[in-house]
C-alpha positions as CSV (number, residue, x, y, z in Angstrom):
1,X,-0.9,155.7,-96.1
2,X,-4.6,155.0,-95.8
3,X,-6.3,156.6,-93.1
4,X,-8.8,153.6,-91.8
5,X,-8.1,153.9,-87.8
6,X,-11.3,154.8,-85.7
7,X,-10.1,157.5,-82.9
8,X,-11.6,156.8,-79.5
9,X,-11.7,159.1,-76.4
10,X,-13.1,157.8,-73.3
11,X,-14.3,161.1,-71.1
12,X,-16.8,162.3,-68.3
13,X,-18.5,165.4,-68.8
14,X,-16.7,168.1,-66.8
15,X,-19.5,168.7,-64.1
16,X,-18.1,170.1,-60.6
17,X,-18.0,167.1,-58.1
18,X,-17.7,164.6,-60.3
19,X,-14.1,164.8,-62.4
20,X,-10.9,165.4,-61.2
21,X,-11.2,165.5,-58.0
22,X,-7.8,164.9,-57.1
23,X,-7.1,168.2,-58.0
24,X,-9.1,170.0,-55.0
25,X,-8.5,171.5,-52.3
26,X,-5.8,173.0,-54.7
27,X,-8.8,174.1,-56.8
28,X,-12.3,174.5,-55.9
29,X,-14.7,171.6,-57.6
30,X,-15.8,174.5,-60.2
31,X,-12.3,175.5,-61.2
32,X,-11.5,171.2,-61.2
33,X,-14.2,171.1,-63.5
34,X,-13.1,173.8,-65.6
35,X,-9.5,172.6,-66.2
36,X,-11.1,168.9,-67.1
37,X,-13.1,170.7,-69.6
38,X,-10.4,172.9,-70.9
39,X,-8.4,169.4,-71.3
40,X,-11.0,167.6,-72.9
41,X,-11.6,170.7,-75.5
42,X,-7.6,170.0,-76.4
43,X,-7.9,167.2,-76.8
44,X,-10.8,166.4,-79.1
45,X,-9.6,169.8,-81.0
46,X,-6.3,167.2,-81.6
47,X,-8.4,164.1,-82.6
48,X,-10.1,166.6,-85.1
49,X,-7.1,167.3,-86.7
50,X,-6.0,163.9,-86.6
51,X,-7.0,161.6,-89.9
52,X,-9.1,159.3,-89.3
53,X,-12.1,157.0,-90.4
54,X,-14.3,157.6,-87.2
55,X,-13.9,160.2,-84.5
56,X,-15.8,158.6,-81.6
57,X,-16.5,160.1,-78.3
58,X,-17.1,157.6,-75.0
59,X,-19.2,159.4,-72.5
60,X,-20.3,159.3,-69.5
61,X,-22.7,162.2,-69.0
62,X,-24.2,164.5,-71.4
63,X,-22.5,166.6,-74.3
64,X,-21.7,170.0,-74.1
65,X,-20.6,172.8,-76.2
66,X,-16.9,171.6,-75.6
67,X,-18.1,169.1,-78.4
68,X,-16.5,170.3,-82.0
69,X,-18.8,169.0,-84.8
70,X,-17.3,165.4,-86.4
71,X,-17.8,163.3,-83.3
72,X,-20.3,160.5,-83.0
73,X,-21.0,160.3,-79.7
74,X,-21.8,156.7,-78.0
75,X,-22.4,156.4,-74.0
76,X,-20.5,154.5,-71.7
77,X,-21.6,151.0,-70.7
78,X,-21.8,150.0,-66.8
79,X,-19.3,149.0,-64.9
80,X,-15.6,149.4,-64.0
81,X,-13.1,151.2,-66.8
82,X,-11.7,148.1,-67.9
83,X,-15.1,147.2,-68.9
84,X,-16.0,150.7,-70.3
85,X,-12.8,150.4,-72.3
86,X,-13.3,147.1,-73.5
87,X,-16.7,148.0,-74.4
88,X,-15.1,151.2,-76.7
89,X,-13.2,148.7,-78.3
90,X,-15.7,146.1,-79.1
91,X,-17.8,148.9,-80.8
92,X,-14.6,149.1,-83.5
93,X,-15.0,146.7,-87.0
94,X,-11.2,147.9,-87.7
95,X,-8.1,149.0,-86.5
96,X,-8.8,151.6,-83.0
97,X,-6.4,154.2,-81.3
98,X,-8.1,155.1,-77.6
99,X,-7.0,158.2,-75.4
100,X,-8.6,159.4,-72.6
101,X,-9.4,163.3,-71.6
102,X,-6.3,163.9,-69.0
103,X,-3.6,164.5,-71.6
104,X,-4.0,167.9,-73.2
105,X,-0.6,167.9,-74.5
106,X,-1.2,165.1,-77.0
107,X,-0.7,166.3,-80.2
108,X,-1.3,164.9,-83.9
109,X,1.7,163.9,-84.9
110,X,1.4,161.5,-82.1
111,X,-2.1,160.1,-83.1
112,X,-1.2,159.5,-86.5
113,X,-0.9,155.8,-86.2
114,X,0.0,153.0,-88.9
115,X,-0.9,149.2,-87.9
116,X,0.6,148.2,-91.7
117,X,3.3,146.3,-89.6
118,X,2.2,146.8,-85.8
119,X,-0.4,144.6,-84.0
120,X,-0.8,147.8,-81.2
121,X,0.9,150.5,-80.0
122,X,0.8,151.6,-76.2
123,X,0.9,154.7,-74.3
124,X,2.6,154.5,-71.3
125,X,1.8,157.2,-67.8
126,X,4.0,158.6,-65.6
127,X,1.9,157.8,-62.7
128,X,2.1,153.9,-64.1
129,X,-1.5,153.5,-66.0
130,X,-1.1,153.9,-69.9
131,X,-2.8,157.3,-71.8
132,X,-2.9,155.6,-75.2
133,X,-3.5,151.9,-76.5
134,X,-4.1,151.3,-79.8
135,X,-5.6,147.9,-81.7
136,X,-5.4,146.3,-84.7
137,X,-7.9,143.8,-84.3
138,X,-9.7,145.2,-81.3
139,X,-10.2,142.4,-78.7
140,X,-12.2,143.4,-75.8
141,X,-11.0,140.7,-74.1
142,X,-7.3,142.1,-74.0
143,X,-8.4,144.8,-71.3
144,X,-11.5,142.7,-68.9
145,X,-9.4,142.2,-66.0
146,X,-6.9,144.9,-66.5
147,X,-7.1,146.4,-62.9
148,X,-7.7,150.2,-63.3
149,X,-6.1,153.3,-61.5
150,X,-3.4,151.8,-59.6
151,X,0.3,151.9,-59.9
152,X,0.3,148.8,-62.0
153,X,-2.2,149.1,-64.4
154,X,-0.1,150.2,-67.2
155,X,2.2,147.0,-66.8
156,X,-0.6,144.9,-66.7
157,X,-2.4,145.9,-69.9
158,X,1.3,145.9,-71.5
159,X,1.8,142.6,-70.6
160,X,-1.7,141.9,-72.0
161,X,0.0,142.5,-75.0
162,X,2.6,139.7,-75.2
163,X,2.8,138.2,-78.1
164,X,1.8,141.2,-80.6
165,X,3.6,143.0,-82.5
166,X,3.9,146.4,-80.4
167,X,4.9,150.0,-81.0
168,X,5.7,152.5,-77.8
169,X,4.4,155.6,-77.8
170,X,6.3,158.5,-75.6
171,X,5.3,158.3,-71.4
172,X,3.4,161.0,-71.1
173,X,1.9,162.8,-68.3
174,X,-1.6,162.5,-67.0
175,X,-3.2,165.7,-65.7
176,X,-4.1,164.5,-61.9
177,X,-3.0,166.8,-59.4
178,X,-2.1,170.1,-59.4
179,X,1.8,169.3,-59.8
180,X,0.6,167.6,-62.7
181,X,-1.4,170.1,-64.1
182,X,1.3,172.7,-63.9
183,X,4.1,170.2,-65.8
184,X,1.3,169.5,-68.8
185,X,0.4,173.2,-69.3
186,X,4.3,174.0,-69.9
187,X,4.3,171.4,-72.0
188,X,1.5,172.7,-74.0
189,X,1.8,176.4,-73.2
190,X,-0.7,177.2,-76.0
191,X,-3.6,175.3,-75.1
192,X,-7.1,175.9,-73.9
193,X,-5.6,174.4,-70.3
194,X,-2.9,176.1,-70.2
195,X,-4.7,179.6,-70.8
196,X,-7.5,178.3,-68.1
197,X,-4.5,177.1,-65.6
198,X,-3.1,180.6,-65.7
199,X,-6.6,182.3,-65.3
200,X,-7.0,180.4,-62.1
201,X,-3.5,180.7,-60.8
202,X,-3.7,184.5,-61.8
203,X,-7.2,185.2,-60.1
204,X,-6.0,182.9,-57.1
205,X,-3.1,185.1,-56.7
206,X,-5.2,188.2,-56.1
């Protein structure tokens, strides 16, 4: 097998305030920001030790020393996520795999794509969007349009697929709310969220 898929993940820097906020009042905006960080640290550790031909990281903010060295690093263009996504993908001159930073539990083995006889492979979410979509022949045009963070999402961009070839990946589990964060740390009980999950739980018990 020859390596030649380019590894996107699509990410806001982990600054209080401004990522998940779903999971406050549960957790203060500082502790919020420091389980997003914690998940996007696993999760870039997993693309590193995925192969790959390009280990690109879509941000919108600034780097941080979360950032392990390999990445290229490439800003996020204006506008809604189906047009930061497209965007990700139109920066791709071969076959692409894009994750975002809310699924910590991800591992490898799940990353390690082959498009020798697939057109895409897709990621489904429990809470109906999709965590993983991968492309062949990157077509930005396959996501413009997709309506972003609602129920439906995932089955739209699925059905933006009709007429590929199309591998599923497992449904996993994005890390939203503090119910969710609690089911993806058992399912990962060795991460860097994990370990930051029980800290705060610990030091919120006290």
């Amino acid at each position: 097998m020859t390596f030649s898929t380019t590894l996107l993940v699509i990410a806001k820097e982990p600054r209080p305030g401004r990522v998940k906020t779903r999971l406050t009042p549960a957790f203060t905006p500082r502790e919020a920001a420091a389980l997003a960080q914690a998940s996007l640290a696993d999760t870039l550790d997993t693309v590193v030790r995925t192969p790959a031909r390009r280990r690109v990281l879509v941000l919108e903010g600034e780097p941080g020393p979360w950032l392990p060295p390999g990445f290229e690093v490439v800003r996020q263009c204006a506008g809604g996520l189906d047009e930061r996504l497209a965007a990700a993908f139109a920066g791709c001159d071969g076959p692409a795999l894009l994750i975002g930073m809310d699924t910590p539990q991800v591992t490898p083995e799940l990353l390690t794509v082959d498009f020798a006889d697939c057109d895409a492979y897709f990621g489904p979410a429990e809470d109906g969007g999709f965590w993983a979509l991968g492309l062949a022949a990157p077509d930005p045009a396959l996501l413009r349009g997709v309506p972003m963070s609602t129920s439906s999402t995932g089955a739209v961009q699925r059905a933006r697929l009709t007429g590929l070839r199309v591998r599923e990946l497992p449904r996993l589990r994005d890390v939203d709310t503090a119910y969710d964060a609690e089911v993806v740390a058992r399912a990962a009980p060795g991460g860097r969220f994990a370990a930051a999950l029980a800290r705060l739980s610990a030091a919120g018990a006290r």
